[in-house]
C-alpha positions in Angstrom: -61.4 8.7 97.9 -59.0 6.3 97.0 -55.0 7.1 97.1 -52.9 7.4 94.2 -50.0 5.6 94.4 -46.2 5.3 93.2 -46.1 1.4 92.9 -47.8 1.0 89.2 -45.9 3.8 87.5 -42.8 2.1 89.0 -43.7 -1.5 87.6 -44.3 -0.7 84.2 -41.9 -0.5 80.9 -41.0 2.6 80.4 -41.4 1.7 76.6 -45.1 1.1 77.7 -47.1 3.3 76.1 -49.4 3.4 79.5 -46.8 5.7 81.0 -48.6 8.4 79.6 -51.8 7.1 81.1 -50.8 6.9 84.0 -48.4 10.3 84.0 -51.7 12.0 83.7 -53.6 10.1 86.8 -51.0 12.0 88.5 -51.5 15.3 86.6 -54.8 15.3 87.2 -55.2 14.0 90.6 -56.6 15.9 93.7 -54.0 16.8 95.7 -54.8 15.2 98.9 -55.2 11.7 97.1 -51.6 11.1 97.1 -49.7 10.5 100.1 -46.5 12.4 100.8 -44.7 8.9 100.6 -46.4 8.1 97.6 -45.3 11.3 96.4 -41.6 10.9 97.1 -42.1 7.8 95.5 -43.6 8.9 92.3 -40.7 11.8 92.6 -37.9 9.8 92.5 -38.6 7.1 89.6 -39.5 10.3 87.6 -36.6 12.2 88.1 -34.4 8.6 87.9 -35.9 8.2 84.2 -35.4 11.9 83.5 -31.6 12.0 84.6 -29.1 13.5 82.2 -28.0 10.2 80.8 -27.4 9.0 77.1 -29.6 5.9 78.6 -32.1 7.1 80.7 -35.4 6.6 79.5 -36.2 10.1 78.8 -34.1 9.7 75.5 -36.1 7.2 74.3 -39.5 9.1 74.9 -41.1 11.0 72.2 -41.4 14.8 72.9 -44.8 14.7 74.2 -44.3 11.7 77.4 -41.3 13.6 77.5 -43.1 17.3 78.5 -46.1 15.3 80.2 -43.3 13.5 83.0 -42.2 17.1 83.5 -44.9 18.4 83.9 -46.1 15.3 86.6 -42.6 16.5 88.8 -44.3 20.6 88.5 -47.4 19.1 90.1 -46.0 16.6 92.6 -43.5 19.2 93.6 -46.4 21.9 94.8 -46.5 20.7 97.8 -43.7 20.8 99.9 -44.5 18.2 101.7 -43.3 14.7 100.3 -41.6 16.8 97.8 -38.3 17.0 99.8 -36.3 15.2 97.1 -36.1 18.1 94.9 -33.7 19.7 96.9 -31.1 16.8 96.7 -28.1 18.0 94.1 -29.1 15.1 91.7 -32.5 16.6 91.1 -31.6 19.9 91.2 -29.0 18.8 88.5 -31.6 17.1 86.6 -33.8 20.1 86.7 -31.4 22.6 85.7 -30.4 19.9 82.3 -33.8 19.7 81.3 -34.3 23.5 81.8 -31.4 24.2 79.1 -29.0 26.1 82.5 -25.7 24.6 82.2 -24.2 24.6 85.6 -20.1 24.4 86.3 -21.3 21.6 88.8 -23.1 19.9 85.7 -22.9 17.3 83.7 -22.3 18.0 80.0 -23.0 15.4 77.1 -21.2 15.8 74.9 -23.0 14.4 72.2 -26.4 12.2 73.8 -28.6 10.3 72.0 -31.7 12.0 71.0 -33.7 14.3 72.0 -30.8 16.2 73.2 -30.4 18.7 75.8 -33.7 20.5 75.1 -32.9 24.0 73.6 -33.4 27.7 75.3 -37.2 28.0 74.3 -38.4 24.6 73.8 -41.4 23.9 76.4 -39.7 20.8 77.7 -37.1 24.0 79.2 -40.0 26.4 79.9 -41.6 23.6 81.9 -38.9 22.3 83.7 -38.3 26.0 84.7 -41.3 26.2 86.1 -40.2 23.0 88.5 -37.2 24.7 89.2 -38.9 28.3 90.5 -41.9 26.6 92.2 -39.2 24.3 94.1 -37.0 27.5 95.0 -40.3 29.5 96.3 -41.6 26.1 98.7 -38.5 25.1 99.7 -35.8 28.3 100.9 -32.8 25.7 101.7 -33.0 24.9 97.7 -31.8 28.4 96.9 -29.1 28.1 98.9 -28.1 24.8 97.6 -28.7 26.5 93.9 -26.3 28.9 94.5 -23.7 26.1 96.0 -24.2 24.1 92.7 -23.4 28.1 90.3 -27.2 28.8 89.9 -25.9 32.5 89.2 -23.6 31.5 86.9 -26.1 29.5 85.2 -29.0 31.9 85.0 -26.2 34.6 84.1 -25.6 32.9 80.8 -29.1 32.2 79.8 -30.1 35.9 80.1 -27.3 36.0 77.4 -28.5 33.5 75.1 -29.7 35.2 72.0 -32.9 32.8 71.8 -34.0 34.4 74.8 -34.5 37.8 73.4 -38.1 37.6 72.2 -39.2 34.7 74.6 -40.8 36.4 77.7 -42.0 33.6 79.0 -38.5 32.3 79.8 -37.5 35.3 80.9 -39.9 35.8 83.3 -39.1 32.2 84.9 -35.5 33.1 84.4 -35.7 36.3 86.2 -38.0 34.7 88.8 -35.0 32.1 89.5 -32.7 34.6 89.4 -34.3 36.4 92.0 -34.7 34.0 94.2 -31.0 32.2 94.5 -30.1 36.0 94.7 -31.8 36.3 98.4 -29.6 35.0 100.1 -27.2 37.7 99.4 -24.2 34.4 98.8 -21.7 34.5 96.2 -24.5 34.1 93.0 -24.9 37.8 92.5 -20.8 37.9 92.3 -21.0 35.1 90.1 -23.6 37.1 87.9 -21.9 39.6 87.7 -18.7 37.9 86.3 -21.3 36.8 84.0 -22.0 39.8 82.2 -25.9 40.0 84.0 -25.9 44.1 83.8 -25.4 43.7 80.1 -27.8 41.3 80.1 -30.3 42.9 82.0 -29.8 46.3 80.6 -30.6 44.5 76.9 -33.9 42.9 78.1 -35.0 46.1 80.1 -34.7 48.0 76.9 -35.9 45.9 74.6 -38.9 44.6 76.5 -41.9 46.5 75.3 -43.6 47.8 78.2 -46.6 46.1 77.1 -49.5 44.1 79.5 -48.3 41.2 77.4 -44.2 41.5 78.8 -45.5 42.8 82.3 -44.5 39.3 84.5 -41.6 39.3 82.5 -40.0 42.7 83.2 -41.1 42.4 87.0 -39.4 39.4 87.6 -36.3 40.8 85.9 -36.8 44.5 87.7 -36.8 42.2 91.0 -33.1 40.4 90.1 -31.9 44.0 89.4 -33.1 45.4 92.3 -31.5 42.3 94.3 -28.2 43.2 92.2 -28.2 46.8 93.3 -28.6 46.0 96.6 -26.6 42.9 97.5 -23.9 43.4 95.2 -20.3 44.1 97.1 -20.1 48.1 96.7 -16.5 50.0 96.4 -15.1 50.3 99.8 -13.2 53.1 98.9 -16.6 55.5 99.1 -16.7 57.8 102.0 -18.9 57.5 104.9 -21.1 60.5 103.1 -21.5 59.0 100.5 -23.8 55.9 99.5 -22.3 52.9 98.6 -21.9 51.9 94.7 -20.2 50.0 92.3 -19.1 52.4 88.5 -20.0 48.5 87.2 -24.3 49.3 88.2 -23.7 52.2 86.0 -25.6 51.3 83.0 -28.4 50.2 84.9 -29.8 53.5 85.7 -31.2 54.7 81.9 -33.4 51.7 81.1 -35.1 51.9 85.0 -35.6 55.7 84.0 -36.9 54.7 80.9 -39.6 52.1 82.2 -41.0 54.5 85.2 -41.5 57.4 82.0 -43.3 54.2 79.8 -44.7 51.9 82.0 -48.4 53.0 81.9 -50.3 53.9 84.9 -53.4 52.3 86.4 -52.2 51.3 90.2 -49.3 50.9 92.4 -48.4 47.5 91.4 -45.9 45.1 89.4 -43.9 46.1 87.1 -44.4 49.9 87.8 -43.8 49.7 91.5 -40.3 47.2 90.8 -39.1 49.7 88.4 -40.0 52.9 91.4 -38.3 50.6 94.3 -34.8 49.6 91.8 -34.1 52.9 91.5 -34.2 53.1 95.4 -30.9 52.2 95.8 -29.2 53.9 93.3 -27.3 57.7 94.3 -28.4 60.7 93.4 -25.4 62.8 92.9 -23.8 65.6 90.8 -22.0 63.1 88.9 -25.1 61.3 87.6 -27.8 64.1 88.0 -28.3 64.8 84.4 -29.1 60.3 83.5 -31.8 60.9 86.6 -32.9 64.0 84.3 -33.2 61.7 81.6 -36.1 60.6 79.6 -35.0 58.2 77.5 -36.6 57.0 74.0 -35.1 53.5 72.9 -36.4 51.9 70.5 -38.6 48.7 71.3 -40.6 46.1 69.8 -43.9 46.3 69.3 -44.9 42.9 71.2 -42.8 40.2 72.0 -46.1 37.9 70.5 -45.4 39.4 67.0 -43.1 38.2 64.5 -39.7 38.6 65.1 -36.8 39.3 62.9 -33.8 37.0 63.1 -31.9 36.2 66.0 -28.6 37.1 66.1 -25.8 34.3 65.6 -24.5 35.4 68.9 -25.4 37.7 72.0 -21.9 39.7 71.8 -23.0 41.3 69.1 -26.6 42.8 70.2 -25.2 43.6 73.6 -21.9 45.3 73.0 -24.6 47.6 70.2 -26.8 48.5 73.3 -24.3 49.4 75.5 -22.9 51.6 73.1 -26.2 52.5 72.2 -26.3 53.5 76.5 -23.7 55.2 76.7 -25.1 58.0 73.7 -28.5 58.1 76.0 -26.2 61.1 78.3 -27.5 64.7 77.2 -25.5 66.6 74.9 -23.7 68.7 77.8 -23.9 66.8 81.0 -23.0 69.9 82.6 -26.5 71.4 81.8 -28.8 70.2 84.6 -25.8 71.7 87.2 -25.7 75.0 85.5 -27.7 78.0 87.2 -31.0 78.7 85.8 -30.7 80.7 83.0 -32.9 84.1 83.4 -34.7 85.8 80.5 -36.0 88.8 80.9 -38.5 88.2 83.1 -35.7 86.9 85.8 -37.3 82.9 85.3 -36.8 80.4 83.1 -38.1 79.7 79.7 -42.0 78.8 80.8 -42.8 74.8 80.8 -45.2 73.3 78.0 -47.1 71.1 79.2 -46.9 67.6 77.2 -48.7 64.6 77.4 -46.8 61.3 76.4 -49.6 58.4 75.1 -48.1 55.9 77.2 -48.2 57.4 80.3 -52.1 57.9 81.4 -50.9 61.0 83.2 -50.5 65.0 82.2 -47.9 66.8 84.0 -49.6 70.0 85.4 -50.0 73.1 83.2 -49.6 75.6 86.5 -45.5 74.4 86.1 -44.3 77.5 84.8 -41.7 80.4 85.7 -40.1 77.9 88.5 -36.7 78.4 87.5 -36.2 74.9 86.8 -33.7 74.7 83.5 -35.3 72.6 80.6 -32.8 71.2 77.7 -33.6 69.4 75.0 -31.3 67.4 73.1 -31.8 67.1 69.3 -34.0 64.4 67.5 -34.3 63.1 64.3 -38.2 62.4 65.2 -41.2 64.1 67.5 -41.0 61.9 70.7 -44.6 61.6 69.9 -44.1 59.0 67.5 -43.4 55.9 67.7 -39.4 55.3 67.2 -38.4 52.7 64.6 -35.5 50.2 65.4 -33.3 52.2 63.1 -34.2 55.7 64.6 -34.1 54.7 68.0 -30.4 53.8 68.0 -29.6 57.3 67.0 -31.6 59.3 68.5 -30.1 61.1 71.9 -32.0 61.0 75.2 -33.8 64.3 76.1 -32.7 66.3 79.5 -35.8 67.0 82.0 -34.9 67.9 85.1 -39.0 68.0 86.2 -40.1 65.2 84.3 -39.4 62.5 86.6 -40.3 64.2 89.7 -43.7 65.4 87.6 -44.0 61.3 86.7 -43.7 60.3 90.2 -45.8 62.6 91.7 -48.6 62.4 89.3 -48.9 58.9 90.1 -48.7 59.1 93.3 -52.0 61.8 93.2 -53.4 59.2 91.0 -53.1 56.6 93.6 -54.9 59.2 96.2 -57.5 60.0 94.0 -58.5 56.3 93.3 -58.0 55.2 97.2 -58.0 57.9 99.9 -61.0 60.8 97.9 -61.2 63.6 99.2 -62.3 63.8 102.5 -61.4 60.4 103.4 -58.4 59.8 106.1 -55.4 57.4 105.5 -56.8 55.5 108.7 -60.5 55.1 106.4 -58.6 53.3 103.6 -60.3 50.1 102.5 -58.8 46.9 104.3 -57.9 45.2 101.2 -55.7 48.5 100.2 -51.7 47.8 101.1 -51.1 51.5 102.4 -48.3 50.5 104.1 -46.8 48.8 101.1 -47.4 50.9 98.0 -46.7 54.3 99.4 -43.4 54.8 101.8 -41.2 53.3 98.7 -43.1 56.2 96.2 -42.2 58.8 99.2 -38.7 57.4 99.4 -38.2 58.1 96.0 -39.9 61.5 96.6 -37.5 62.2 99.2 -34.4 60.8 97.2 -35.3 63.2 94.2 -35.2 66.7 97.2 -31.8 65.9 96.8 -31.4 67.7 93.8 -32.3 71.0 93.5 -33.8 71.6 90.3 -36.3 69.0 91.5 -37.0 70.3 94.9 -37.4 73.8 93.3 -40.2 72.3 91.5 -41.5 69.6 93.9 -41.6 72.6 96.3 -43.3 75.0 93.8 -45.9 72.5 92.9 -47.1 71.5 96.3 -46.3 74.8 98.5 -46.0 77.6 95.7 -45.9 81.2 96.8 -49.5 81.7 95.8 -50.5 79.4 98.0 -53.7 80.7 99.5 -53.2 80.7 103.5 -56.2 82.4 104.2 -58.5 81.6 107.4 -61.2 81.4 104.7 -59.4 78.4 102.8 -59.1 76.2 106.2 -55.8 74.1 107.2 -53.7 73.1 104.7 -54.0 69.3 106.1 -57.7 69.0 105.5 -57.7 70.7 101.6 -58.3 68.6 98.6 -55.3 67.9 96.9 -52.2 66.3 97.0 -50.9 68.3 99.1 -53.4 67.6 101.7 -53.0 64.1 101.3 -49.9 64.0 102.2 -50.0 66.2 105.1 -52.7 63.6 106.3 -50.3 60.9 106.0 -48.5 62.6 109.0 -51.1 62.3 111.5 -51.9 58.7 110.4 -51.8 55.8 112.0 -49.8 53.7 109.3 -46.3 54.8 110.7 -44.7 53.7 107.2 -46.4 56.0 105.4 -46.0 58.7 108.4 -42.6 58.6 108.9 -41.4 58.9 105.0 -44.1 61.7 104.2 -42.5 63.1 107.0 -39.1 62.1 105.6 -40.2 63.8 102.5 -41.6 67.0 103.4 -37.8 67.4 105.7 -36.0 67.3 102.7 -38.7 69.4 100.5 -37.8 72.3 103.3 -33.8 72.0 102.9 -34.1 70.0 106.1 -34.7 73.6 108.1 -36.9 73.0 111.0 -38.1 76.4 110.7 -38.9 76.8 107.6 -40.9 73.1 107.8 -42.8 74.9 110.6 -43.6 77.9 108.0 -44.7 75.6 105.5 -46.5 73.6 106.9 -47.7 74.5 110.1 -46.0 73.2 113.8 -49.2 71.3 114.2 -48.4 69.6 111.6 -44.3 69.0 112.1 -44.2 68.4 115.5 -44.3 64.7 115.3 -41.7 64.8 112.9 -39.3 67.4 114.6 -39.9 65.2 117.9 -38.6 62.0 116.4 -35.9 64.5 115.2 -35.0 65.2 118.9 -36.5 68.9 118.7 -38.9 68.7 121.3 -40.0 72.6 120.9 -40.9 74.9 118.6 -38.3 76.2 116.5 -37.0 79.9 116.4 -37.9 82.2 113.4 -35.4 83.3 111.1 -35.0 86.1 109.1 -33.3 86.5 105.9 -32.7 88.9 103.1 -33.8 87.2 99.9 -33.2 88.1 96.2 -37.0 88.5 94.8 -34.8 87.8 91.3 -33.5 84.9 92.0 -35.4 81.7 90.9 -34.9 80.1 94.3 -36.7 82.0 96.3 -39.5 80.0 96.0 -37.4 78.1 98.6 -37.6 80.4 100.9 -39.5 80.5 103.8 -42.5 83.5 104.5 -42.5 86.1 107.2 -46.0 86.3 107.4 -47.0 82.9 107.5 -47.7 81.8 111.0 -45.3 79.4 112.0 -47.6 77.4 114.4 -50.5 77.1 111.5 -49.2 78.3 108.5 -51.9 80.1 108.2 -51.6 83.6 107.2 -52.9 85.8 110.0 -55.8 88.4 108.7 -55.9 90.9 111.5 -55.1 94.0 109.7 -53.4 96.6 112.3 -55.3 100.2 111.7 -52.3 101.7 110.6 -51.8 99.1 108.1 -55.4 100.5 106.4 -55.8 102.9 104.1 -58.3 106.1 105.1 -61.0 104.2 103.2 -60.7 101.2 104.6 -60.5 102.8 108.5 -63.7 104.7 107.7 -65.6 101.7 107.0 -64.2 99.6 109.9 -65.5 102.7 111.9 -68.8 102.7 110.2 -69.1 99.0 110.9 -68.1 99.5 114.7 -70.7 102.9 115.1 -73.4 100.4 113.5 -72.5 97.5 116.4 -72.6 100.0 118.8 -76.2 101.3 118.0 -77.7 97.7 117.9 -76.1 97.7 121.7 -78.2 100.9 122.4 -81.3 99.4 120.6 -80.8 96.6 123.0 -83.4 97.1 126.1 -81.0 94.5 128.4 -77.6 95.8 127.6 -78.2 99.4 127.0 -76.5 101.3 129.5 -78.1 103.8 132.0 -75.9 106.1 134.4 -78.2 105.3 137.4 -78.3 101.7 136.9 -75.7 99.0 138.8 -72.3 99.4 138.6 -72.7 102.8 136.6 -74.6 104.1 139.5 -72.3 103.1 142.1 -70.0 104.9 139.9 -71.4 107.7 140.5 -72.8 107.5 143.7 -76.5 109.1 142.5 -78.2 105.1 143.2 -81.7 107.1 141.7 -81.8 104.9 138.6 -82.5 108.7 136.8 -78.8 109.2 135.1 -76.8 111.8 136.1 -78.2 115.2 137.6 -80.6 115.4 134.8 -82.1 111.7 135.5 -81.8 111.2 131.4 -80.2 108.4 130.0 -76.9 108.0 128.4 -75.5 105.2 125.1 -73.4 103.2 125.8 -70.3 105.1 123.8 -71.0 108.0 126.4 -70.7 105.8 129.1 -67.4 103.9 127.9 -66.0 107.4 127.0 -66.5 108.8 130.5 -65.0 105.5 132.5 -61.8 105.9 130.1 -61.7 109.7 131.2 -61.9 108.7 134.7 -59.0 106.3 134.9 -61.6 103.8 135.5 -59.9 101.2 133.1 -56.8 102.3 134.7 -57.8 101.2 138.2 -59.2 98.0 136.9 -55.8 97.0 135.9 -54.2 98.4 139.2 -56.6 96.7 141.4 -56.3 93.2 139.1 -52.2 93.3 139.5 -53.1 94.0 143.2 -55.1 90.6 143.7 -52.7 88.9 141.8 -49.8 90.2 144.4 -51.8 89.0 147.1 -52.3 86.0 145.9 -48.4 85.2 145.2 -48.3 86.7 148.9 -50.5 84.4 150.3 -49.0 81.1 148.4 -45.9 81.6 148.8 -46.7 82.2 153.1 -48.4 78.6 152.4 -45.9 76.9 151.0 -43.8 78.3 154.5 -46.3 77.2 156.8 -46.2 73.6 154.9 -42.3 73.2 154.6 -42.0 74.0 158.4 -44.9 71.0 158.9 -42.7 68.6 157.2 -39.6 69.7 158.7 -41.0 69.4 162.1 -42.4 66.0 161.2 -39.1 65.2 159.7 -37.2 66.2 163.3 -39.8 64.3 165.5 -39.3 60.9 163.3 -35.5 61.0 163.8 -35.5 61.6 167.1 -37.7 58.6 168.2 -35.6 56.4 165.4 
């Protein structure tokens, strides 16, 4: 195969109308047919011809060499070797002109010859884009010299250009470049954020349809936010209890909420499982529980493909709207979700109706009633049913759920189990091509996060350990049931120590973090790994408590008959727990046993025979006096009349003195052997 190389593109006019020709040699070329010199060469007349310059050849190109020389750099620059020049600041400089991100580093021309600086959504930008995020995923030192030349800053002001509303192809690259100068945790995110980017980000989030076609776009932008929550300088003021946040990430919570309810369900993976980690970082506290209790409705395009209205003159405008727009997505009294459960006359709340949302692909679970969990719902203009309108949405308020995101986030989590693990098959049994490890400790962490609040937990608890729960012998252990909530108890004896340790985690904070009532729940057996890495190497001590049977959060509570080692209820009825009916037939049932025994030629018993007739001292094998045979109720009857029994347990506590006797006169006999020993070796030293 022969090699490609630099030294014909670099002879030729640029006026030539061959440079397309031989642009596309290069396009089209298999990539081992050019040499990584070759390739810096070809590299650096290209990006010489494409510098921002009113006389670069570039200018004088019509659109199409123009996009073709761009696209030549994307596929010389896929390999990182040879490729090296892209990380100089004169290409990156180049890169970020062509791509429409003006830099503070940057050049700016004023007024260039045509074609000028391509605009926001041209492909010339998407293209060079793409150059820009394939160099910044090869080469990590590029991000870092990104962020050096304001690549925050830059992508910061693009998410607010207006043009990029609709476009989700550019904002997909530009939340994919974002993303990665963000990594490195330097001074871009602060630069962002000086740049407006949780206005910006809150717009796209919200007005991204949650469609497969915007799916690439709103992960990469779910992945900048997620690197903003995380990296960004929190308030030092906070306390060491609490988590450390900025009031300024605020706004970021309602559209995340709002994408986990919408985002339909068919696996753990991008964009759902972005939107489940971002809202990792965020606190759950009283101050924000009821915008966690959220489900909000905004209005949204159908497609980002179809036609769209007219832009906007300016982004100001649009984003100042939907942050007002935010802040009316509160519930009507915030004070709601940390009010006590209102009682009605049956002593629990209003009953839950079960709803199914189109979007979703998941039914909450119509056994969620009577948990005591409160349930408001805010006024709206339409049935959230229906599709909202652009006018509508901006006026309707957000309804107030305290279940429905733990009933979201657990029913996708059983989906997951039901699609990977079945029944019946073990965490360790999980295909190899199955990220276990991955996809569920950030769902469990999220599971744990929401135990925080206790309308959740009450439910969370209620739907996988209700009162009702049936701990019968007959219904086996509670890890090996089909369900989810013997999935996850599997999860803790599992080998994946991810997905151990937070179902652990989660089923802790489920059970108020009480060690005991974890052990009621769900069985020692099962919490002993957990309460070791805990540092409680023992079982814990049973509790007692007086309850309020009224109160709605008793389901809390742990059970007194529930035994803490199994937590399995124990069916050994004491007699003088039966009624008179149910002691007769347990007596009926025993008579029966004890005739089969008599009926039995080799363990019927006979006064004359063995041990019976030593008893007795007769030894004729004819019974007692008579020589006629007695059952085997007779015989037991008469040995408890004689004490017999009793002198069993005499003589048995008898050997078992001796035998203390005797061990303990060993263990003399031995020290005094090792002592002499000892004496004889120091005198000869």
């Amino acid at each position: 195969m022969l090699s490609l190389t630099a030294s014909t593109y670099v002879s030729l006019d640029r006026a030539s109308p061959d440079i397309v020709r031989e642009l596309d040699k290069v396009i089209n070329a298999p990539p081992t047919s050019i040499k990584p010199e070759e390739r810096e060469r070809f590299l650096s007349a290209l990006l010489d011809d494409l510098r921002p310059d009113p006389n670069a050849p570039w200018t004088r190109w019509t659109e199409d060499t123009h996009l073709v020389a761009l696209t030549a750099v994307k596929t010389l620059g896929r390999n990182p070797i040879g490729s090296e020049i892209l990380l100089s600041d004169g290409a990156l400089t180049t890169v970020l002109f062509h791509a429409a991100l003006r830099v503070p580093a940057g050049p700016d021309i004023a007024s260039p010859p045509a074609p000028a600086r391509p605009s926001h959504t041209s492909p010339h930008a998407l293209e060079a884009l793409r150059v820009l995020a394939n160099t910044l995923v090869l080469h990590p030192a590029g991000r870092r010299r990104l962020a050096v030349l304001g690549g925050g800053a830059a992508v910061a002001a693009a998410l607010t250009e207006a043009d990029s509303l609709d476009n989700a192809d550019r904002l997909f690259l530009l939340g994919r470049v974002g993303f990665l100068v963000t990594v490195e945790r330097g001074a871009a995110i602060q630069e962002m954020m000086e740049g407006s980017v949780v206005e910006s980000l809150v717009l796209h989030l919200t007005t991204l349809a949650p469609a497969t076609a915007n799916f690439n776009a709103l992960s990469e932008l779910l992945k900048l936010t997620n690197n903003v929550l995380r990296f960004f300088p929190h308030d030092a003021k906070a306390s060491a209890t609490e988590e450390p946040w900025d009031k300024q990430l605020d706004p970021l919570l309602p559209p995340i909420i709002s994408l986990v309810h919408h985002i339909p369900f068919s696996d753990l993976s991008p964009p759902l499982t972005h939107a489940l980690h971002a809202l990792l970082p965020i606190p759950l506290t009283a101050s924000n529980e009821a915008e966690w209790a959220a489900v909000p409705a905004p209005a949204r395009r159908a497609s980002s493909t179809s036609s769209a209205p007219p832009s906007p003159p300016s982004v100001t405008r649009p984003v100042k709207a939907l942050m007002n727009k935010i802040s009316q997505m509160g519930p009507a009294s915030p004070r709601r979700s940390a009010e006590a459960p209102r009682k009605s006359s049956d002593g629990l709340a209003p009953p839950y109706q079960a709803r199914r949302r189109p979007s979703d692909g998941l039914a909450p679970p119509e056994d969620a009633k009577g948990l005591g969990v409160p349930r408001s719902r805010s006024p709206s203009p339409s049935s959230p049913q229906s599709p909202a309108s652009p006018t509508a949405g901006a006026e309707q308020t957000t309804q107030v759920d305290p279940v429905a995101l733990p009933i979201r986030v657990l029913g996708i989590i059983e989906e997951w189990f039901a699609t990977h693990l079945p029944y019946q098959q073990g965490p360790d049994e999980v295909a190899p091509n199955v990220p276990i490890e991955e996809a569920l400790p950030p769902v469990l962490l999220l599971l744990t996060k929401l135990a925080g609040s206790t309308d959740m937990r009450v439910y969370m608890k209620a739907r996988l350990l209700p009162a009702d729960l049936d701990r019968s012998n007959e219904a086996g252990p509670l890890e090996r049931r089909r369900g989810l909530l013997g999935d996850l108890l599997r999860l803790l004896g599992s080998s994946h120590t991810q997905c151990r340790d937070t179902a652990g985690e989660f089923f802790w904070a489920l059970c108020g973090e009480d060690p005991t009532d974890l052990s009621v729940e769900i069985g020692y057996g099962n919490a002993a790994g957990l309460l070791f890495r805990k540092g409680l190497t023992c079982p814990p001590p049973a509790k007692l408590e007086m309850l309020d049977p009224a109160s709605a959060a008793a389901s809390l509570a742990p059970r007194a008959d529930v035994n803490p080692i199994t937590a399995i209820r124990d069916d050994a009825t004491p007699a003088a727990a039966m009624t008179p009916d149910e002691a007769e037939r347990e007596a009926e049932r025993l008579f029966v046993l004890f005739d089969r025994l008599e009926k039995n030629p080799v363990i019927s018993a006979h006064p004359g025979d063995g041990a019976a007739a030593g008893a007795h001292g007769t030894g004729n094998g004819k019974g007692t006096g008579h020589g006629q045979p007695r059952g085997i109720r007779e015989a037991m009857r008469q040995k408890v009349e004689e004490g017999v029994a009793d002198r069993w347990d005499v003589d048995e506590a008898e050997r078992e003195r001796a035998q203390r006797e005797q061990e303990d006169a060993d263990d003399e006999v031995e020290a005094a052997r090792e002592v002499a020993a000892l004496r004889k070796r120091q005198g000869r030293a």
